[in-house]
C-alpha positions in Angstrom: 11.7 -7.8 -11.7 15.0 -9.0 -13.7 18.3 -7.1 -13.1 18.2 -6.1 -16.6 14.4 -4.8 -16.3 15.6 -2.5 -12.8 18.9 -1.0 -14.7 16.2 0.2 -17.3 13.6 1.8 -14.8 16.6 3.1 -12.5 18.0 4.9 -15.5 14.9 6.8 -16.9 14.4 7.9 -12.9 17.9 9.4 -13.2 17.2 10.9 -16.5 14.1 12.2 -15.6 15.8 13.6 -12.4 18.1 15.3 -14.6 15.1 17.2 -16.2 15.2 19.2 -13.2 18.2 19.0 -11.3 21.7 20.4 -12.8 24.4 19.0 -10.8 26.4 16.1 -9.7 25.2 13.2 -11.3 26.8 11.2 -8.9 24.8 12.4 -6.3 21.5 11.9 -8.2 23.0 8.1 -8.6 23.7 7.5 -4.8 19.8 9.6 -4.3 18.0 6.8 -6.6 19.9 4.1 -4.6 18.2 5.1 -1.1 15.2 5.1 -3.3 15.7 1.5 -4.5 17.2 0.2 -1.2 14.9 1.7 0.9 17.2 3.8 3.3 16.6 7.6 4.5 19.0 9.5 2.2 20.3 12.9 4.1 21.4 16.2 2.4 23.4 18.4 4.2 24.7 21.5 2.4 24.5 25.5 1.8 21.5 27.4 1.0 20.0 27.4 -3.1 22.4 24.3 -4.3 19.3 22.4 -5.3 18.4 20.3 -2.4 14.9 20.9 -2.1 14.3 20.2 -6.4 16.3 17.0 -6.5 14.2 15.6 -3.7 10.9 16.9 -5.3 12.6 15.9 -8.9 12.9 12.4 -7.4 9.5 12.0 -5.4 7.9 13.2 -9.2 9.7 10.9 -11.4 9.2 7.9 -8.6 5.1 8.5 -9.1 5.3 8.0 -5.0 2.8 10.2 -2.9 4.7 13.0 -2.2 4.3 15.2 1.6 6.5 17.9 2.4 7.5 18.9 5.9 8.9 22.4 6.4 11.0 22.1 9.3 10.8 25.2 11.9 11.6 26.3 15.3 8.2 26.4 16.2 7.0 22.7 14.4 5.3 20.3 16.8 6.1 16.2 16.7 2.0 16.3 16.1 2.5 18.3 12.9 4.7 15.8 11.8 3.4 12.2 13.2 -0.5 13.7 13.3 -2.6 14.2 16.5 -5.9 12.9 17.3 -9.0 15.4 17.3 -12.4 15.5 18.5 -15.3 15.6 16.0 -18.3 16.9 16.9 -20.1 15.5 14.3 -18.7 11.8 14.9 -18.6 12.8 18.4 -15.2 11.1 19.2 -11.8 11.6 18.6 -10.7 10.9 15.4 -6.6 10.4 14.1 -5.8 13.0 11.8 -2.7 12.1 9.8 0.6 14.5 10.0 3.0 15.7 7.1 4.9 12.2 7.7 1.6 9.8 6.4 3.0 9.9 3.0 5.0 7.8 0.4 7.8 10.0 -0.3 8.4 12.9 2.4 11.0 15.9 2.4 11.8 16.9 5.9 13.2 20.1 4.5 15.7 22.2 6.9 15.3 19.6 9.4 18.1 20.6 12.0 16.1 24.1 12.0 13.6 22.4 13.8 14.1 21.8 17.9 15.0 18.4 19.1 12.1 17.2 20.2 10.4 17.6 17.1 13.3 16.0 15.1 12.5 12.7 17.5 9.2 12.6 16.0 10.4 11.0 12.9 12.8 8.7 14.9 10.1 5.7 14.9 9.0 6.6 11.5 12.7 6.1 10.1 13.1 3.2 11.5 9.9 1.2 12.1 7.8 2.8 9.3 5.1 3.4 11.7 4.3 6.2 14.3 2.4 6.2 17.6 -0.2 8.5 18.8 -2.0 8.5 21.8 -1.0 4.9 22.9 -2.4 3.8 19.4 0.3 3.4 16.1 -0.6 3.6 12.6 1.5 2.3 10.0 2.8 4.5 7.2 2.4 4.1 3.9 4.2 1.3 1.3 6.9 2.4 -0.2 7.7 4.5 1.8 11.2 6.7 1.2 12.4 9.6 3.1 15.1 12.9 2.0 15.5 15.1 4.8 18.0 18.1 4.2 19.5 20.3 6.1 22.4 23.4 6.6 25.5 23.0 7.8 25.5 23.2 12.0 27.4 26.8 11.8 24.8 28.1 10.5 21.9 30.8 12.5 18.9 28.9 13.9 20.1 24.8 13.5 19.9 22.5 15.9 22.4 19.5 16.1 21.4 16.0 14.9 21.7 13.2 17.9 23.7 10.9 16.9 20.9 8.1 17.1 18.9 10.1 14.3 21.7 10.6 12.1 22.8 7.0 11.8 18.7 5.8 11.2 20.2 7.8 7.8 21.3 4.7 5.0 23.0 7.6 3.0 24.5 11.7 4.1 25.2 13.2 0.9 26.8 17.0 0.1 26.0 18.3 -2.7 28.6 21.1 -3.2 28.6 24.3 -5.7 28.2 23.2 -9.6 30.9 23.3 -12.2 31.1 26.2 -14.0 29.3 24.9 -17.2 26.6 23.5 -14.8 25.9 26.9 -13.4 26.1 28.3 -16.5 23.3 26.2 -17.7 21.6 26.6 -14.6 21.6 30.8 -15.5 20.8 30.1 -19.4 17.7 27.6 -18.1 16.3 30.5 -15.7 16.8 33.0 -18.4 14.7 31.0 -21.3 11.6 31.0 -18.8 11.3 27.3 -19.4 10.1 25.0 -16.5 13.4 23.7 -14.7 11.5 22.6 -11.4 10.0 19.7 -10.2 6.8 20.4 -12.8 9.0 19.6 -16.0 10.1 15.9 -14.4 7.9 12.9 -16.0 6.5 10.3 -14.0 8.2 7.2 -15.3 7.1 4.7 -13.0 4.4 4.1 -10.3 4.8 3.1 -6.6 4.3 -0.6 -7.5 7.3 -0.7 -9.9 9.1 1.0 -6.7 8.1 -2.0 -4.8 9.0 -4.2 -7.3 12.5 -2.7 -7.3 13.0 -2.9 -3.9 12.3 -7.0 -4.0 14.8 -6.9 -6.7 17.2 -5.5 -4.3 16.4 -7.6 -1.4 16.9 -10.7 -3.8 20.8 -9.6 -5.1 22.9 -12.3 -4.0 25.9 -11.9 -1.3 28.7 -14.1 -1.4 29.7 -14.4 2.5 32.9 -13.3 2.0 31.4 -9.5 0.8 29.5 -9.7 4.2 33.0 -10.5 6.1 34.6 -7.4 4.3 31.4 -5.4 5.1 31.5 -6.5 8.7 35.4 -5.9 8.4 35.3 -2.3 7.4 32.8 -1.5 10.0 35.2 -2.8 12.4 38.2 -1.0 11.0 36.2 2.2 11.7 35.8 1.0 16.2 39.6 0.2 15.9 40.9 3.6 14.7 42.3 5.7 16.9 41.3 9.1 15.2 37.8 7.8 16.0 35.8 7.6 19.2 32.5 6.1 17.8 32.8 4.0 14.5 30.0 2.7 12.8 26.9 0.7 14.5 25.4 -3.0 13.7 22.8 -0.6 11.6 25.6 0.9 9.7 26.5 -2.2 8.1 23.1 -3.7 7.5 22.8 -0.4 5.3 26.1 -0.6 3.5 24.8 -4.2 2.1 21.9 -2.7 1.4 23.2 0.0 -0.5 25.6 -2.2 -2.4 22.8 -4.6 -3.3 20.8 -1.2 -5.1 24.4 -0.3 -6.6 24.6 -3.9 -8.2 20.9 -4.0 -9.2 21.7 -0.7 -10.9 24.1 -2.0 -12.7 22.5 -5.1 -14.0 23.8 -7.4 -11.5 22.6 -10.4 -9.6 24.8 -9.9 -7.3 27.2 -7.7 -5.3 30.9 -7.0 -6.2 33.6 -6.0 -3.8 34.1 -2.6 -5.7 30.0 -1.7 -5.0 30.7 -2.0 -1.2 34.0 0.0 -1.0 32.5 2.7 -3.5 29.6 3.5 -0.9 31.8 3.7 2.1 32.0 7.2 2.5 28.0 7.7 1.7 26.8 5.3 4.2 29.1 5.3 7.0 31.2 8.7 7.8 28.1 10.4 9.2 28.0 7.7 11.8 31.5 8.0 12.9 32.3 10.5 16.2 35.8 12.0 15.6 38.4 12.0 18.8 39.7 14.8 19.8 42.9 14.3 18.2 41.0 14.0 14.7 39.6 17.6 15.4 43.2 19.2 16.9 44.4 17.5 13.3 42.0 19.4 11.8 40.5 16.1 9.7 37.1 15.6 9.1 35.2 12.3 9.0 35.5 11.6 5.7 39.0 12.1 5.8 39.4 9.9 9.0 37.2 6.7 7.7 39.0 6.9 4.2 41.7 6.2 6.6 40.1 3.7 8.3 38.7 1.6 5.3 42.1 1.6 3.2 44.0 -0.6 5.4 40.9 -3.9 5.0 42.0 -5.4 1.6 38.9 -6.3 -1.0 37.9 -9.7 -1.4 38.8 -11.4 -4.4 37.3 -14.3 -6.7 33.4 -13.2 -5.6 32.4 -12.6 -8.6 33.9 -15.7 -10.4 32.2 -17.6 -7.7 28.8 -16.4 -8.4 28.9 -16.9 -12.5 30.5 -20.6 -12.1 
């Protein structure tokens, strides 16, 4: 697929998104991006801000097979990864698939389930497979998962380990609308027309998915874009307002990102401004604060902002890659 064919189908996914979702289009953008790139996009806000119908707004406009997980305290790892059963008709035991064997899959509310059962979707995140019974079973192509989940002060959550957040490419918020959004939100509600997930059109199919995600992989990176990449996850293990700064993995999905931002956009390749424009998105969930950051009262975004600001962008990247 062309650069100029994926800005096409990457904009009538957004639009169609919109169909459903009223809100920041600039998180529906950085949404559409884990869907091109590939990486597990997190959602982390209130209550009744629209998490649930932008992921479901997504899965319906992507045409991927779409499996919901409702996360609870009482959810099992084999209601999520599957179990295996015995059939008295087959007489053996037989693998029946869990909530995860699908295309596109909302964990919804995941830090209300317990810990355990988050770790179920650890080797699903990251090796696209899951293993039950000794035996693993590969899930399906493309796959793409949007977990959400309330803020930590709230009744009933349970934290997210480090090691699960940071198999996340992207943590988005998505924060209250403007006040003409929520206006339009009320006038929508009060029509009776369809605003969910039901009114998006399918505008492409799992293979154009695919085909977007080859696109991706093929966007060029001039070496100096993965020295400032590499740079800026350095800058965030050197601050001293952070104890943990972003991993090996961390980086590998900021290029990743930035190669979906450039495809996006029409691009062959990646610009300096697509990396830096991603930083917060892809790497401040990863980051553990020091104490001083927390008696400061700053929170992580606030701290790798910090961080990032002091590695100057590379320059002449772009020339380099039309001469």
């Amino acid at each position: 697929m062309k650069p100029t064919e994926a800005q096409q189908v990457i904009a009538s996914i957004r639009n169609a998104v919109s169909k459903a979702f009223v809100g920041s289009a600039r998180v529906v953008d950085h949404v559409v991006l884990g869907l091109v790139s590939g990486l597990n996009v997190l959602i982390e806000d209130i209550p009744g801000v629209g998490k649930t119908t932008l992921a479901r707004a997504v899965a319906r406009a992507s045409g991927l097979e779409f499996g919901r997980i409702q996360c609870t305290p009482d959810l099992l790892p084999g209601d999520i990864t599957g179990m295996t059963v015995w059939s008295q008709e087959a007489q053996q035991f037989l693998f029946r698939p869990g909530a995860v064997m699908h295309q596109f899959v909302l964990a919804d509310e995941l830090n209300r389930a317990a810990t355990r059962t988050q770790a179920a979707l650890l080797e699903a995140m990251q090796e696209r497979r899951v293993t039950v019974d000794g035996k693993w079973y590969q899930l399906p192509e493309p796959f793409f998962l949007i977990a959400t989940e309330n803020p930590l002060r709230f009744a009933g959550t349970f934290h997210l380990p480090e090691a699960q957040l940071d198999r996340f490419g992207l943590a988005l918020s998505i924060g209250y609308p403007s006040e003409t959004d929520e206006q339009l939100i009320l006038e929508i509600a009060d029509s009776g027309a369809a605003r969910e997930y039901e009114a998006v059109p399918q505008v492409c199919t799992a293979q154009d998915v695919a085909r977007l995600r080859e696109a991706s992989a093929r966007v060029a990176v001039h070496d100096r874009i993965k020295a400032y990449v590499v740079a800026l996850a350095r800058a965030t293990r050197a601050h001293q307002l952070i104890r943990l700064g972003a991993s090996p993995r961390g980086s590998y999905h900021l290029l990743a990102a930035s190669r979906a931002a450039a495809l996006a956009a029409g691009r062959e390749f990646v610009v300096p401004e697509d990396v830096r424009e991603l930083c917060t998105e892809v790497l401040a969930h990863r980051i553990v604060l020091a104490a001083d950051a927390r008696i400061e009262q700053r929170g992580n975004a606030e701290v790798l902002e910090d961080a990032v600001s002091r590695v100057p962008l590379p320059t002449g990247t772009e020339a380099a890659h039309r001469s």
